[in-house]
C-alpha positions as CSV (number, residue, x, y, z in Angstrom):
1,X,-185.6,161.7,-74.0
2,X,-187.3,162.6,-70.7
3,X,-188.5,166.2,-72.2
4,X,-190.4,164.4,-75.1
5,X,-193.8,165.2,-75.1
6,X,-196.2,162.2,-75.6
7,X,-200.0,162.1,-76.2
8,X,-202.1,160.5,-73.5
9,X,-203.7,157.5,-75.2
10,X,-206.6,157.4,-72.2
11,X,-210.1,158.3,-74.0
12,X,-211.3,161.9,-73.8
13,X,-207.7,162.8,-72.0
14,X,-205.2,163.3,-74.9
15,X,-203.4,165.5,-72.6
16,X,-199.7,165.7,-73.5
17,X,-197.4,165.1,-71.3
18,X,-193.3,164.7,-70.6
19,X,-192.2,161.2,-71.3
20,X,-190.5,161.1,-67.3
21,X,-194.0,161.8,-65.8
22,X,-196.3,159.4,-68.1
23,X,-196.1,156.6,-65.9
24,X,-197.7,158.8,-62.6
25,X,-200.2,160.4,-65.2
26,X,-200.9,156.6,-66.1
27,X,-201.5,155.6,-62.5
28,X,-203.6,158.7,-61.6
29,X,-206.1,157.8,-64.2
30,X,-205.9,153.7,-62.8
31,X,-207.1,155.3,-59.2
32,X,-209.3,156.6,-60.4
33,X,-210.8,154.3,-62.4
34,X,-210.6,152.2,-59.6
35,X,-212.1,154.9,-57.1
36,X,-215.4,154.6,-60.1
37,X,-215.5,151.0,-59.6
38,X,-216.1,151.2,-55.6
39,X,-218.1,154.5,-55.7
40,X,-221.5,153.6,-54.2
41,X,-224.3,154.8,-56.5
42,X,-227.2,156.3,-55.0
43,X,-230.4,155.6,-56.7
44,X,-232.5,158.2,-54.1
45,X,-233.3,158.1,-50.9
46,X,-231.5,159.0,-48.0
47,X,-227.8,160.3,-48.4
48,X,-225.0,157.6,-47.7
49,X,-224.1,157.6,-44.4
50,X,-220.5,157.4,-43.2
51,X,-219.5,153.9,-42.5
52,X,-218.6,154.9,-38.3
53,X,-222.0,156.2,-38.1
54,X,-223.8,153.3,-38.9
55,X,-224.9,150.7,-36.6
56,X,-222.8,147.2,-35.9
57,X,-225.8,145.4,-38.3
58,X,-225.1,147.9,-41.4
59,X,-221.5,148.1,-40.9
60,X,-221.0,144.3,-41.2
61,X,-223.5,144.5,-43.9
62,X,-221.4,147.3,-46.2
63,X,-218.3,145.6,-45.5
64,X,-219.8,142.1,-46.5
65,X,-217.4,141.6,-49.4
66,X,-214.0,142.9,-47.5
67,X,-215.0,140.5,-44.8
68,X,-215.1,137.7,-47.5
69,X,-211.9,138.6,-49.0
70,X,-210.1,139.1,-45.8
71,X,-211.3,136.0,-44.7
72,X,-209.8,134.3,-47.5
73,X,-206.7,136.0,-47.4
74,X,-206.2,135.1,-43.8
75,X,-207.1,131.4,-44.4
76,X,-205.0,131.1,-47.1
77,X,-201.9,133.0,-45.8
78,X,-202.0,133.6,-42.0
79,X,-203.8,130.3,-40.8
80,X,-206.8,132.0,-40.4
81,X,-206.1,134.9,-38.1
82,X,-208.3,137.3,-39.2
83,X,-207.4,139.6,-36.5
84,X,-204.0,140.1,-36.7
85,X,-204.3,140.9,-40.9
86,X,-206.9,143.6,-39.8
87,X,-204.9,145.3,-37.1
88,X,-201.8,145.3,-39.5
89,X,-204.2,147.2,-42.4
90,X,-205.0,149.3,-39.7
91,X,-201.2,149.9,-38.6
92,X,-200.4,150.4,-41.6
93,X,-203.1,152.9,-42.3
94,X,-202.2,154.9,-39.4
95,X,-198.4,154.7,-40.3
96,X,-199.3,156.4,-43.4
97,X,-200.9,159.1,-42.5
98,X,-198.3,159.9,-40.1
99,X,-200.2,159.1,-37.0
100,X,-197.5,157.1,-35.4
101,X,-198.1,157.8,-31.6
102,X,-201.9,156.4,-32.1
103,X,-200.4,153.5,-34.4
104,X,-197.2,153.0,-31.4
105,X,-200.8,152.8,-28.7
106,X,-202.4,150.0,-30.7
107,X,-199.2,147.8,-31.1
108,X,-198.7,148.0,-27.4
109,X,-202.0,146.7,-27.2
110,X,-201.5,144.4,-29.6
111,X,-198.4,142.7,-28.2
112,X,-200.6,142.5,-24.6
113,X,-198.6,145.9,-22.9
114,X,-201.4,148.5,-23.4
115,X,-200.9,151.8,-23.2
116,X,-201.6,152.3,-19.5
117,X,-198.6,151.6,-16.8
118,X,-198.6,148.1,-14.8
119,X,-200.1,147.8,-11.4
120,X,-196.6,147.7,-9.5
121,X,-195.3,150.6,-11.0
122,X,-198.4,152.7,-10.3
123,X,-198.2,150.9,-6.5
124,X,-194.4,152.4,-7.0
125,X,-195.6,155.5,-7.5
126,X,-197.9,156.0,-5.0
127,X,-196.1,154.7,-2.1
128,X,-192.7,157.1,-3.3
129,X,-194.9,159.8,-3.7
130,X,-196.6,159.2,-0.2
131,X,-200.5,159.5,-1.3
132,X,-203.1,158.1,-0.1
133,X,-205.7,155.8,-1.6
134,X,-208.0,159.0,-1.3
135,X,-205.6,161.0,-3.4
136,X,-204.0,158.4,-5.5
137,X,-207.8,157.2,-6.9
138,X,-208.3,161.5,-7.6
139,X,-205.1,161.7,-9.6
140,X,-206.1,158.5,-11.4
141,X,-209.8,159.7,-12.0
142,X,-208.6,163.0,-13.3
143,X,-205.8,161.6,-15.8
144,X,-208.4,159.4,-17.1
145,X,-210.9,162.4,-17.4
146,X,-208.3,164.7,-19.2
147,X,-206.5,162.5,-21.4
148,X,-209.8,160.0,-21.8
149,X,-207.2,157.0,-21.4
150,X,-206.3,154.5,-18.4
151,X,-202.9,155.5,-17.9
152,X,-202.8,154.8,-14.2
153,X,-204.7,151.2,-13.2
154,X,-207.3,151.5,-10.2
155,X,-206.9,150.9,-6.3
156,X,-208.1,147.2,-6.5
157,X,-205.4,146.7,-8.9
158,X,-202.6,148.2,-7.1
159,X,-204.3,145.9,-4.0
160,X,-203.9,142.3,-6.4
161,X,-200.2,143.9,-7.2
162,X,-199.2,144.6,-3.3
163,X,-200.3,141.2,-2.5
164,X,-198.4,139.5,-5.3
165,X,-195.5,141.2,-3.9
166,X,-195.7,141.0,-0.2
167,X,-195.2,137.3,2.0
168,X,-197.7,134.7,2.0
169,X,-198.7,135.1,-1.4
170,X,-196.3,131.8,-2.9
171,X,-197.2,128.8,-1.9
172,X,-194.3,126.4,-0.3
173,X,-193.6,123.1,1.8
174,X,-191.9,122.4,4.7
175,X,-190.0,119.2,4.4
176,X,-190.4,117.1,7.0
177,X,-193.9,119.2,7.9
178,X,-193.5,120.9,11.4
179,X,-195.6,119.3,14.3
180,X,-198.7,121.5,15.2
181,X,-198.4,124.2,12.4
182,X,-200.7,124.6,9.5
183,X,-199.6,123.7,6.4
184,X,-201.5,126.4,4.7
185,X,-198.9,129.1,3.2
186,X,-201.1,132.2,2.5
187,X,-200.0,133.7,5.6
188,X,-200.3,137.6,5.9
189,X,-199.6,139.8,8.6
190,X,-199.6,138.2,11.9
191,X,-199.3,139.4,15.5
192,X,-196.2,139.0,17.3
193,X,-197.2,139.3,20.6
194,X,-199.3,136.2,20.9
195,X,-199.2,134.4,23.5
196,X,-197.1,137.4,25.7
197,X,-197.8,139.6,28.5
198,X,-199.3,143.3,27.2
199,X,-197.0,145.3,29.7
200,X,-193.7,144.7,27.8
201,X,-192.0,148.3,28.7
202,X,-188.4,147.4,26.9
203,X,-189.8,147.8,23.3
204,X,-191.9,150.0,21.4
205,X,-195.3,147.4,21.1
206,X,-196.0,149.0,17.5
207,X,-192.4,147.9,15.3
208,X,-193.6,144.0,17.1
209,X,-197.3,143.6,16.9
210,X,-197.5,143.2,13.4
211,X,-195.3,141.1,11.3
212,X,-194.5,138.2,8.7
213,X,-194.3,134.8,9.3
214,X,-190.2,134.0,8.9
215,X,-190.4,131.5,6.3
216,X,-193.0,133.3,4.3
217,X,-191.0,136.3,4.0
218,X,-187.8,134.2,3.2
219,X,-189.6,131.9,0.0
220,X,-190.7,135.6,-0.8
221,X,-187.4,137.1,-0.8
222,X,-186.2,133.6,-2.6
223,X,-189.5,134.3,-5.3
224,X,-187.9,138.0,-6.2
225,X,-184.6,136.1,-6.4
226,X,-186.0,134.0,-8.8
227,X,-184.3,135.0,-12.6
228,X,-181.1,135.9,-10.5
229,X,-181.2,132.2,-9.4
230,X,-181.9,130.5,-12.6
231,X,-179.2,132.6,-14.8
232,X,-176.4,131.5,-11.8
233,X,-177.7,127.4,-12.3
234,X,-177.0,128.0,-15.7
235,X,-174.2,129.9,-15.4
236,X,-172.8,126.7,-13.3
237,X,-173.9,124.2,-16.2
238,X,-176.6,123.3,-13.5
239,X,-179.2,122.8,-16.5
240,X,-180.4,119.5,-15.9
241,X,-182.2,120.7,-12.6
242,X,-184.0,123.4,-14.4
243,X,-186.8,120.7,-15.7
244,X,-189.9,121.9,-14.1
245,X,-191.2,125.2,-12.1
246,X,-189.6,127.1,-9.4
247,X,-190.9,126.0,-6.3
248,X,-189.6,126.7,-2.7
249,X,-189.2,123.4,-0.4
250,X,-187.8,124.7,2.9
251,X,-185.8,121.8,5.0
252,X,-185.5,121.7,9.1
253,X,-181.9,121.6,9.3
């Protein structure tokens, strides 16, 4: 049966064709029927130019109709998130076309991870490498020239990731508050020869001078603790105290 030859009914095609492959000889004549409806007729004037040439003004104004019909589909199926149906059509465009490692960027972005590598881990990097700030912002402003994307993030970044993970940045409480002592908690790097003599010859000055505040560097080391913390309360059935945020209270024992 599949080697019978049928007639094409289609006007002016009355091609004949193997009954297996009628119905693709069907749907190539649909496309392009349907490629006739959309085709843009140019009455004169200047050529058509190609929609990513165009300026934001034209391209909304070309895409007029999609934008209603999007619109509506999002409404009616997606509670209005417009954005998310178009980057899935564009997913899905990419994917078909086989250009997965550009479609893999733009779900990254989607999903809030980017393509580039977080702060700390760059901070990682340039600290087990041993570079500079000089050298680290060259290799970050040559990457970006050469592959044209933010891979590594910039210096002030790794700065707002160093702080985040260095003491002083979480605030605590001391509980009763100590006599004479600030409560503030954003306590950086602090000199530990205040208040002694210069001339201490028994220790090297420099491994003393500069240093954290003890109880800023212990809620910090408690703060990287944290996940490790919360799996052993629940671990212990220790739920019931896990109602609000992780805070550090520390207690003068």
């Amino acid at each position: 049966l599949d080697n019978l030859g049928i007639r094409c009914t289609v006007k002016e095609c009355e091609e004949e064709i193997l009954h297996e492959k009628y119905g693709q000889h069907l749907s190539s004549h649909k496309e392009m029927k349907d490629r006739e409806l959309y085709s843009h007729i140019n009455k004169g004037g200047r050529p058509r130019q190609h929609l990513l040439s165009l300026t934001r003004r034209a391209q909304k104004h070309r895409l007029r109709e999609l934008k209603r019909q999007v619109k509506a589909f999002a409404e009616k199926e997606e509670g209005g998130d417009i954005k998310s149906v178009c980057m899935t059509l564009f997913l899905l465009a990419l994917r078909a076309k086989n250009e997965h490692r550009q479609a893999d960027e733009l779900e990254a972005i989607m999903q809030g991870r980017g393509s580039g590598l977080h702060p700390a881990v760059c901070l990682a990097i340039r600290v087990n490498t041993f570079l500079s700030c000089s050298q680290y912002h060259k290799m970050y402003r040559t990457v970006k020239a050469v592959t044209g994307r933010q891979i590594f993030q910039p210096l002030h970044a790794l700065r707002t990731a160093e702080k985040a993970l260095l003491p002083g940045y979480h605030p605590f409480e001391w509980k009763p508050p100590l006599k004479n002592v600030s409560t503030n908690t954003q306590v950086g790097i602090i000199d530990g020869l205040s208040g002694l003599p210069l001339s201490i010859d028994d220790y090297p000055v420099d491994t003393i001078t500069k240093r954290f505040r003890y109880d800023a560097a212990l809620v910090c080391a408690l703060k990287d603790m944290e996940e490790e913390i919360l799996e052993g309360m629940k671990a212990k059935n220790l739920d019931d105290y896990l109602n609000g945020p992780f805070t550090v209270v520390v207690k003068e024992s």
